[in-house]
KESE-455821 format. One line per field, with one value per residue: residue number from 1; residue in one letter; chain; z, y, x of N, C-alpha, C, O in turn. Coordinates in nm, 3 decimals. Example, Ala and Ser with C-alpha at 12.3 -4.5 7.8 and 13.67 -1.06 7.14 Angstrom:
resi	(1  2) .
resn	(a  s) .
chain	(A  A) .
nw	(0.780  0.708) .
nv	(-0.569  -0.225) .
nu	(1.319  1.285) .
caw	(0.780  0.714) .
cav	(-0.450  -0.106) .
cau	(1.230  1.367) .
cw	(0.780  0.787) .
cv	(-0.330  0.003) .
cu	(1.320  1.290) .
ow	(0.846  0.804) .
ov	(-0.332  0.114) .
ou	(1.424  1.341) .
// end
This chain:
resi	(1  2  3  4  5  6  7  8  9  10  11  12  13  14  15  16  17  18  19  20  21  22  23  24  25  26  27  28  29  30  31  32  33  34  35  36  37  38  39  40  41  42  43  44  45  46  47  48  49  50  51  52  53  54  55  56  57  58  59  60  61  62  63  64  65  66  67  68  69  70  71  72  73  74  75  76  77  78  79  80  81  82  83  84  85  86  87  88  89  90  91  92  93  94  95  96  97  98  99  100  101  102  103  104  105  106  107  108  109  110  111  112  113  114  115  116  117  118  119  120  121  122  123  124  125  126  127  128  129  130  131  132  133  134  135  136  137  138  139  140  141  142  143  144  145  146  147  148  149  150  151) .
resn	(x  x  x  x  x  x  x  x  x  x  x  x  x  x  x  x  x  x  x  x  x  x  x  x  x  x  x  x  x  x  x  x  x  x  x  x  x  x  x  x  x  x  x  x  x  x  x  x  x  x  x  x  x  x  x  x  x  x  x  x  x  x  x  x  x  x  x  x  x  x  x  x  x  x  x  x  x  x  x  x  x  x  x  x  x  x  x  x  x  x  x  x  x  x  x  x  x  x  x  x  x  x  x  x  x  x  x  x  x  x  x  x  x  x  x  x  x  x  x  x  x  x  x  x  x  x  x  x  x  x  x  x  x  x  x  x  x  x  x  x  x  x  x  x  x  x  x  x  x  x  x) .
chain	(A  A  A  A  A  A  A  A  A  A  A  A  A  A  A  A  A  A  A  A  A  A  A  A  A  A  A  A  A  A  A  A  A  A  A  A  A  A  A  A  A  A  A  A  A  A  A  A  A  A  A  A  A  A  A  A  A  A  A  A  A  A  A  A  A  A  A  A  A  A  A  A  A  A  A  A  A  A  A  A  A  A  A  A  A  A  A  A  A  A  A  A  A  A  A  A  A  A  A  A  A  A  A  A  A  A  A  A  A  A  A  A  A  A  A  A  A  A  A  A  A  A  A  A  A  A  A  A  A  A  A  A  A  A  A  A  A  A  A  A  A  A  A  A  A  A  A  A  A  A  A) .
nw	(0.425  0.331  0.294  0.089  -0.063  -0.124  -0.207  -0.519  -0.541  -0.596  -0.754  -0.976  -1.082  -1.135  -1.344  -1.495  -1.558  -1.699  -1.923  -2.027  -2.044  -2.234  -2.473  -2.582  -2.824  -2.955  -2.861  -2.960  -3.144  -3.103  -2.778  -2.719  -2.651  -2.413  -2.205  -2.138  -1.997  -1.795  -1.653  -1.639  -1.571  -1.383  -1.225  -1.193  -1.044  -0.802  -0.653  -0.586  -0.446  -0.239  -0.135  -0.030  0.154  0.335  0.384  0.499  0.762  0.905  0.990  1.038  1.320  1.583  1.473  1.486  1.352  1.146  0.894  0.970  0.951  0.729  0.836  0.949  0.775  0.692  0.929  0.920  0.664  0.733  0.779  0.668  0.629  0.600  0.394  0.182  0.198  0.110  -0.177  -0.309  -0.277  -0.456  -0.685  -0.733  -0.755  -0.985  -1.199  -1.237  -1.251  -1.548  -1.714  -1.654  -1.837  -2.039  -2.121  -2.144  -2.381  -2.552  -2.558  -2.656  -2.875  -2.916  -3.100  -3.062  -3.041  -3.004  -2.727  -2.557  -2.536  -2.312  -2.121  -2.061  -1.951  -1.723  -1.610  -1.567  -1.419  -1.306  -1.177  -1.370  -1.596  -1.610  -1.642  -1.867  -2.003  -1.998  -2.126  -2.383  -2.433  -2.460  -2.739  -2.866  -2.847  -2.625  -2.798  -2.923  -2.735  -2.752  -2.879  -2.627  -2.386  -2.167  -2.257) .
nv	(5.408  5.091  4.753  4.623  4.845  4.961  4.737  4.756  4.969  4.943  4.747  4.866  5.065  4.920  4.735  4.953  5.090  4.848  4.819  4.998  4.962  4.758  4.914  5.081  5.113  5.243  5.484  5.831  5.885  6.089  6.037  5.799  5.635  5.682  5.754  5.602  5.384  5.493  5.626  5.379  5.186  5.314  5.504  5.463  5.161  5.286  5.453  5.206  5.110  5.279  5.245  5.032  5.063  5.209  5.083  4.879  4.961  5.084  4.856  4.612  4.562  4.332  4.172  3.790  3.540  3.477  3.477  3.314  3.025  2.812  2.799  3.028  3.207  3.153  3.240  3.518  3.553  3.566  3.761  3.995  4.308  4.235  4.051  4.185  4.372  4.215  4.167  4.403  4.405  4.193  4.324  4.604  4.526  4.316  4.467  4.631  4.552  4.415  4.667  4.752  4.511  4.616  4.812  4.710  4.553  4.774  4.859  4.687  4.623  4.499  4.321  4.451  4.327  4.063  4.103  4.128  3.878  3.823  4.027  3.978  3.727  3.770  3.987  3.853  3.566  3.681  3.502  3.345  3.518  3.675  3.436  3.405  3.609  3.640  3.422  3.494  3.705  3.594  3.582  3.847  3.983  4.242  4.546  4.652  4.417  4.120  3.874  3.746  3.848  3.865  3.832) .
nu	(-2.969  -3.069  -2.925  -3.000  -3.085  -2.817  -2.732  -2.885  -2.777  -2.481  -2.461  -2.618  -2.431  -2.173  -2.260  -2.275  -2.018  -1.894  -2.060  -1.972  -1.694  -1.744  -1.874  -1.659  -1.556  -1.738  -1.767  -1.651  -1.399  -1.205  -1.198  -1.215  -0.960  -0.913  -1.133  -1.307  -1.181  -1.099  -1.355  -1.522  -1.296  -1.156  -1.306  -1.542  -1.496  -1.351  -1.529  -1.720  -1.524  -1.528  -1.791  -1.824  -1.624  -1.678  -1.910  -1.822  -1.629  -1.848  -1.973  -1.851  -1.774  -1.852  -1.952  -1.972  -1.686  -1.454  -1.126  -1.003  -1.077  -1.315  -1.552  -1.550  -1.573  -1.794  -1.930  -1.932  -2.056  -2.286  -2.437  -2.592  -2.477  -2.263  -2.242  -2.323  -2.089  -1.893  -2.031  -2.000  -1.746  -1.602  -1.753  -1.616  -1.295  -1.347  -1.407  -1.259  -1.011  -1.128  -1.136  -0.838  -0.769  -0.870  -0.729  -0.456  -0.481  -0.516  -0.283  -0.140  -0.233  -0.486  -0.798  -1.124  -1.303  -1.189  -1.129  -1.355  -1.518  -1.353  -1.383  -1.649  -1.606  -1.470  -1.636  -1.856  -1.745  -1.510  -1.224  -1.190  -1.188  -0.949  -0.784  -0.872  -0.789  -0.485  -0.405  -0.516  -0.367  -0.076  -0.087  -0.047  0.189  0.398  0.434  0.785  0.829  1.110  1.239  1.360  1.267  0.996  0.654) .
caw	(0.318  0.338  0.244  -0.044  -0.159  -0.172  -0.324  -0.625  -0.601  -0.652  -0.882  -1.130  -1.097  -1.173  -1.493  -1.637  -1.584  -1.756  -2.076  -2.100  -2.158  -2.359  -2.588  -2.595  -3.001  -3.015  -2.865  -3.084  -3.136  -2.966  -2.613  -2.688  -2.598  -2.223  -2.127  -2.129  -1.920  -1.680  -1.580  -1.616  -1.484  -1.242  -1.134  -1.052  -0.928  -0.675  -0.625  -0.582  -0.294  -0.136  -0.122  0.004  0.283  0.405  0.455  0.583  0.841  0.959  1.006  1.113  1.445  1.706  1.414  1.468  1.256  1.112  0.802  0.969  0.907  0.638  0.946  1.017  0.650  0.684  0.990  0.839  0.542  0.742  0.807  0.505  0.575  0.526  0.252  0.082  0.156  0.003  -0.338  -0.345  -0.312  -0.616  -0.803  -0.762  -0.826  -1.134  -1.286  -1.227  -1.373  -1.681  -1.704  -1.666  -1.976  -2.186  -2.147  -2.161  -2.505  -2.628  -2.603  -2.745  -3.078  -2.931  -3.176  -2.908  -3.081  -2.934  -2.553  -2.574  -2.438  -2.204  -2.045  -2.017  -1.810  -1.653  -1.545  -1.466  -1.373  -1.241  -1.210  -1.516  -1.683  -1.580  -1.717  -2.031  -2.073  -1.972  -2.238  -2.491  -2.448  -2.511  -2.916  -2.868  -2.788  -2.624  -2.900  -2.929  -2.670  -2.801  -2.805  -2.461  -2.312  -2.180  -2.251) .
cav	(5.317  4.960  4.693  4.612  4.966  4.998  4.654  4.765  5.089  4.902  4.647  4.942  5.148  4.818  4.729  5.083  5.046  4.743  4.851  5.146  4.919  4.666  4.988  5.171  5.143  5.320  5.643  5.896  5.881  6.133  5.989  5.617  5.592  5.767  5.830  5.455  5.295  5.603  5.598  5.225  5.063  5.354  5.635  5.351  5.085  5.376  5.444  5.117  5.043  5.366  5.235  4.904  5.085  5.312  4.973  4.796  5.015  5.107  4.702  4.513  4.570  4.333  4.044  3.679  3.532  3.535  3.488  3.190  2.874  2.815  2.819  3.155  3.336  3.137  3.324  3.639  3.586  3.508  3.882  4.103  4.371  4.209  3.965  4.321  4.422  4.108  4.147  4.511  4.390  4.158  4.429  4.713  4.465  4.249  4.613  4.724  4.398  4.443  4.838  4.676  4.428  4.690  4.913  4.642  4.521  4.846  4.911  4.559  4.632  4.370  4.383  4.464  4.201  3.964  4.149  4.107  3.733  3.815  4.111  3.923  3.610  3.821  4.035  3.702  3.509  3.730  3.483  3.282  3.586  3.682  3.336  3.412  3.742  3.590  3.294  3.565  3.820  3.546  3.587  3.976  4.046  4.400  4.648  4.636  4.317  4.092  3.676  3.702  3.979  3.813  3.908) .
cau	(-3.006  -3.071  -2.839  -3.075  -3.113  -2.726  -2.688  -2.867  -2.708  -2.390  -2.513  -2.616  -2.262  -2.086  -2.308  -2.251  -1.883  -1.921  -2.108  -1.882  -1.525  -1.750  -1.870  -1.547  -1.536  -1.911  -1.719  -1.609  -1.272  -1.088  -1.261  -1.260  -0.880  -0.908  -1.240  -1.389  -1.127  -1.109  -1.453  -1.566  -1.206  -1.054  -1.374  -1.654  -1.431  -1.320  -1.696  -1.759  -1.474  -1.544  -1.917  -1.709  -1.503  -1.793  -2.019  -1.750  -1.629  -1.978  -2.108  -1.783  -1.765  -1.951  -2.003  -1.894  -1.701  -1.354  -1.090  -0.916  -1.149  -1.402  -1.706  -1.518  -1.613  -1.949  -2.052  -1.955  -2.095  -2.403  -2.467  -2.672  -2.445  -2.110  -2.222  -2.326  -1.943  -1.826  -2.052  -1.941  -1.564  -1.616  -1.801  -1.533  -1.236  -1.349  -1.418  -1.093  -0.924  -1.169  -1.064  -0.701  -0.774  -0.878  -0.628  -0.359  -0.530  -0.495  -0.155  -0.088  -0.312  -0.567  -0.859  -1.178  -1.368  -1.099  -1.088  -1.507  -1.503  -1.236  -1.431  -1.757  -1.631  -1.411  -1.731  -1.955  -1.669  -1.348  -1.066  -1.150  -1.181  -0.846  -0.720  -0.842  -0.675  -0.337  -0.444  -0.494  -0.254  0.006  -0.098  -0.013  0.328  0.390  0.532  0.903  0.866  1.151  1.206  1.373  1.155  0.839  0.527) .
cw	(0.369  0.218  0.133  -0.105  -0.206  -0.236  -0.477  -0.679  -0.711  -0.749  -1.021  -1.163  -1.195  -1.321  -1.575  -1.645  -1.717  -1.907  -2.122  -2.150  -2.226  -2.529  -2.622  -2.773  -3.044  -2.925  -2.968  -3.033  -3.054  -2.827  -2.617  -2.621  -2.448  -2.162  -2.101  -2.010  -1.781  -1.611  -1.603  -1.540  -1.351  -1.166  -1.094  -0.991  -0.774  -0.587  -0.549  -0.410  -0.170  -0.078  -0.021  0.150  0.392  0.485  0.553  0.762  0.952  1.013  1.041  1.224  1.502  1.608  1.442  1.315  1.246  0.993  0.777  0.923  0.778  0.742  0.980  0.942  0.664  0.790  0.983  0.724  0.572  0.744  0.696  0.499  0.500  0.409  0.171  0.077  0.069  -0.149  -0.354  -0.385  -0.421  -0.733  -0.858  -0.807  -0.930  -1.192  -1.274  -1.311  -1.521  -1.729  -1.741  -1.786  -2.088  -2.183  -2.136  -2.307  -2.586  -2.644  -2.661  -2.866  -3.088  -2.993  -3.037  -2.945  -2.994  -2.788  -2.493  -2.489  -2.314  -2.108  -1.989  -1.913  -1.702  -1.529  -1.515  -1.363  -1.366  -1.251  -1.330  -1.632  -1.705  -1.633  -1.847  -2.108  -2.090  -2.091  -2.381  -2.543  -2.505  -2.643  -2.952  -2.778  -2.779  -2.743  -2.856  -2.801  -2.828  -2.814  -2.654  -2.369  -2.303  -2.187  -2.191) .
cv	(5.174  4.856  4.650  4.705  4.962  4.875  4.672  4.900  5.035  4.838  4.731  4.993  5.038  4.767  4.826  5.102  4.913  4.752  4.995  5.084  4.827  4.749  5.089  5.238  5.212  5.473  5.689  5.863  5.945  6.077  5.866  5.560  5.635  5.711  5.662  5.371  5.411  5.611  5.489  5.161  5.180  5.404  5.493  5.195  5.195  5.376  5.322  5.058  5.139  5.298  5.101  4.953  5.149  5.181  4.875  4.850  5.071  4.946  4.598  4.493  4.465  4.200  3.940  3.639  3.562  3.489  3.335  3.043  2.940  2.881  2.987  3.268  3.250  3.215  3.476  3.685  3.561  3.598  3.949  4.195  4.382  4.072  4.107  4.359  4.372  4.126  4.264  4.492  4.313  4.243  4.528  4.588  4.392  4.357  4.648  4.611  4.367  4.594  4.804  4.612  4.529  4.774  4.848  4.571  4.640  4.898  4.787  4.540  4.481  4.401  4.377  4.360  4.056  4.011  4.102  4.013  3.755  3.940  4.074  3.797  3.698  3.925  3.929  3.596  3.534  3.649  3.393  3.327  3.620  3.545  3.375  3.479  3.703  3.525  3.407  3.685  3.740  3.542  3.714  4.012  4.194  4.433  4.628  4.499  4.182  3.884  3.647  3.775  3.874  3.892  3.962) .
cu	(-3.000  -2.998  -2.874  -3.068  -2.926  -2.674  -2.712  -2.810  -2.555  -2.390  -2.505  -2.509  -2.180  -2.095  -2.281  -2.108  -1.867  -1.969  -1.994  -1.729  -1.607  -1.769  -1.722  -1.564  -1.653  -1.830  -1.652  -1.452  -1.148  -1.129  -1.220  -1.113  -0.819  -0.999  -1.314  -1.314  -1.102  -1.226  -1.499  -1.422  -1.131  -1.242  -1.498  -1.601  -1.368  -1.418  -1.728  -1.673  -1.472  -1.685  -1.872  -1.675  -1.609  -1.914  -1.941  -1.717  -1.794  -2.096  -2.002  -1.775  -1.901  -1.965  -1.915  -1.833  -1.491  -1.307  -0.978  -0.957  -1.264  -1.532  -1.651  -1.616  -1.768  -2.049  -2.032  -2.032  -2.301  -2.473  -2.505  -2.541  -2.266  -2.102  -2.217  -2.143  -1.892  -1.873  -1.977  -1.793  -1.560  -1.642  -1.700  -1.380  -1.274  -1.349  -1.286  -1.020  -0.973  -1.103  -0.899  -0.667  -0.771  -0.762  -0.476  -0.411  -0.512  -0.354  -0.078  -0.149  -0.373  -0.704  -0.995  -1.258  -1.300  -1.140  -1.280  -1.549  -1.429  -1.284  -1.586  -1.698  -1.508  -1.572  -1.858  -1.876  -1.502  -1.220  -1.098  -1.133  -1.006  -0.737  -0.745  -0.811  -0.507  -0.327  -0.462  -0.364  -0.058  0.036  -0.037  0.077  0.338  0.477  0.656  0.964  0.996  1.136  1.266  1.343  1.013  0.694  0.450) .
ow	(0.455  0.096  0.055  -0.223  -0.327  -0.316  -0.561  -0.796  -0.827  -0.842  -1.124  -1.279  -1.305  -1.400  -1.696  -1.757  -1.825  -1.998  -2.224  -2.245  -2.317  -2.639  -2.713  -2.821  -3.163  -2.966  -3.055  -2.923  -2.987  -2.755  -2.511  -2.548  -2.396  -2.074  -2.003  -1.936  -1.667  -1.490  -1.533  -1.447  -1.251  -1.071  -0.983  -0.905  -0.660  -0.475  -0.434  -0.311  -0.054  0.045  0.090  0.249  0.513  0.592  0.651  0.861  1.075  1.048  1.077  1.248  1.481  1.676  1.435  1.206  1.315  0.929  0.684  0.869  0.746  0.724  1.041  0.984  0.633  0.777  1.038  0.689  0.494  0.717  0.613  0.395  0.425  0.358  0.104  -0.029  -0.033  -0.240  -0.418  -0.482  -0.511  -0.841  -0.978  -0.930  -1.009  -1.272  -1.357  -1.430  -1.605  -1.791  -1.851  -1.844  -2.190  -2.293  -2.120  -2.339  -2.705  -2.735  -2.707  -2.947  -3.170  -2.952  -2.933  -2.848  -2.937  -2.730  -2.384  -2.384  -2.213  -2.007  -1.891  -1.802  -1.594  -1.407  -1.430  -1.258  -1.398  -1.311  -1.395  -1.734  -1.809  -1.659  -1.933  -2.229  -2.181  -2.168  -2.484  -2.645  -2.557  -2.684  -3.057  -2.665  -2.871  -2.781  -2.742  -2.775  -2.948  -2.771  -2.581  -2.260  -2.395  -2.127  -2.245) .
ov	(5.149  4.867  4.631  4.685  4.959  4.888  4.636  4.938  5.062  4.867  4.709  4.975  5.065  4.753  4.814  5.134  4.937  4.691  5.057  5.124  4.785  4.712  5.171  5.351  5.240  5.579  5.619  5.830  5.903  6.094  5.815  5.461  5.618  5.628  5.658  5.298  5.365  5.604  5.516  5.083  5.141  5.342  5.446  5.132  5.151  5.323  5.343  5.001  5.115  5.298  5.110  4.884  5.130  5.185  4.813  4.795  5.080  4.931  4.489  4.373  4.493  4.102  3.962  3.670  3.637  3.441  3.280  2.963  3.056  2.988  3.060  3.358  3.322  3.246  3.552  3.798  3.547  3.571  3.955  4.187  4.451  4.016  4.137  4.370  4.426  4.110  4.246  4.539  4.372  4.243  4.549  4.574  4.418  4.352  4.723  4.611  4.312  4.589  4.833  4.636  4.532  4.789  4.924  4.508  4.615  4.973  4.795  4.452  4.391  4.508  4.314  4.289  3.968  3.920  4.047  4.039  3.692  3.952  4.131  3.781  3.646  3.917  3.952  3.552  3.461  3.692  3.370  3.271  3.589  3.567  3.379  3.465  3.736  3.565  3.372  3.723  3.798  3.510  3.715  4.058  4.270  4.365  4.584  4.477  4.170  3.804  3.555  3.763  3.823  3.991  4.012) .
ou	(-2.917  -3.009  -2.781  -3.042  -2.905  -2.580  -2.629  -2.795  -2.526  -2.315  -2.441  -2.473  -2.134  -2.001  -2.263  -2.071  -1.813  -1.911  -1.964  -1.661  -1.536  -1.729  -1.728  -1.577  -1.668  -1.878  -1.600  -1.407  -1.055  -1.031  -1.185  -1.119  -0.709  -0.978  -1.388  -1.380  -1.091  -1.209  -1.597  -1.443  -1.070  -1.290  -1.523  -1.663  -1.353  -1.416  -1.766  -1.720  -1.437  -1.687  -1.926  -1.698  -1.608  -1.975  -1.983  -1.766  -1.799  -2.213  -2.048  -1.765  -2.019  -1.994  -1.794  -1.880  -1.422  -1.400  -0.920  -0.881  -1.290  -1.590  -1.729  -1.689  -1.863  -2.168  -2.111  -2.065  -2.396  -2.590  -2.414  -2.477  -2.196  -2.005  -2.118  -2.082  -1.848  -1.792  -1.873  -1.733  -1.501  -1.584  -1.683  -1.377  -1.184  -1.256  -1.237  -0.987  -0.901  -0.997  -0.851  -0.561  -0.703  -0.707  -0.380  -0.310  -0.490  -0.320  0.036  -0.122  -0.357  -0.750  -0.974  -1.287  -1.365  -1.199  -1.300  -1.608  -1.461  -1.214  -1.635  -1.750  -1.483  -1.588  -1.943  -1.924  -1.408  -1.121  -0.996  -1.095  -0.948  -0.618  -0.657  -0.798  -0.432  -0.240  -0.403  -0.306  0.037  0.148  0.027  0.061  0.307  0.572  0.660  1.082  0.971  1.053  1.232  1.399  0.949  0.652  0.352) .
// end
């Protein structure tokens, strides 16, 4: 496959992860509290870093380039098939940290209407998403969390 074909392979995996914890509440009921965050935040973030480890391992070798300077990740990142690693490694982690949200919203009785915002910039924009779960989850104290138990 070509680094294009498996970019939009990944691309699509990542989006249907993605619509599956934003619809959670359109599953029937017995499913909606498993089956949504099991395959959108664990089974295609797996997918996704196996697809990750398999490109990586198969296209690092022999490239300039390293992790120590900025010019280091620029001439790595100069390469198709290890920028492809890099989107892939964004793709399978932000999904997993959305997957993570929801299923830390649900055991805090966060309404999904609320988690909604916080799973979209989290899936356009990863760590600000991640700020704004932190930023919300402060309103929803865990169950039997107390006043000197932190949240």
């Amino acid at each position: 496959m070509t680094p294009s074909a498996i970019f939009q392979l990944a691309s699509t995996l990542a989006l249907l992860g993605w619509l599956i914890l934003l619809s959670t509440p359109l599953w029937p009921a017995r499913l909606r509290n498993r089956w949504p965050r099991l395959i959108g935040g664990i089974l295609l973030p797996a997918t996704l870093a196996a697809i990750y480890t398999v490109t990586l391992l198969t296209h690092w070798a022999g490239h300039a380039g390293n992790f120590n300077t900025l010019q280091g990740v620029q001439l790595l990142f100069s390469q198709p098939w290890l920028v492809l690693a890099g989107w892939v490694h964004y793709l399978a982690f932000d999904l997993f940290i959305g997957g993570w949200e929801l299923a830390q919203s649900r055991t805090r009785g966060i309404p999904h209407l609320a988690i909604v915002p916080v799973l979209l910039l989290t899936f356009f924009f990863g760590p600000i998403g991640f700020l704004a779960w932190l930023a919300l989850r402060s309103f929803f104290p865990r169950p039997g969390a107390t006043a000197t138990q932190p949240a």
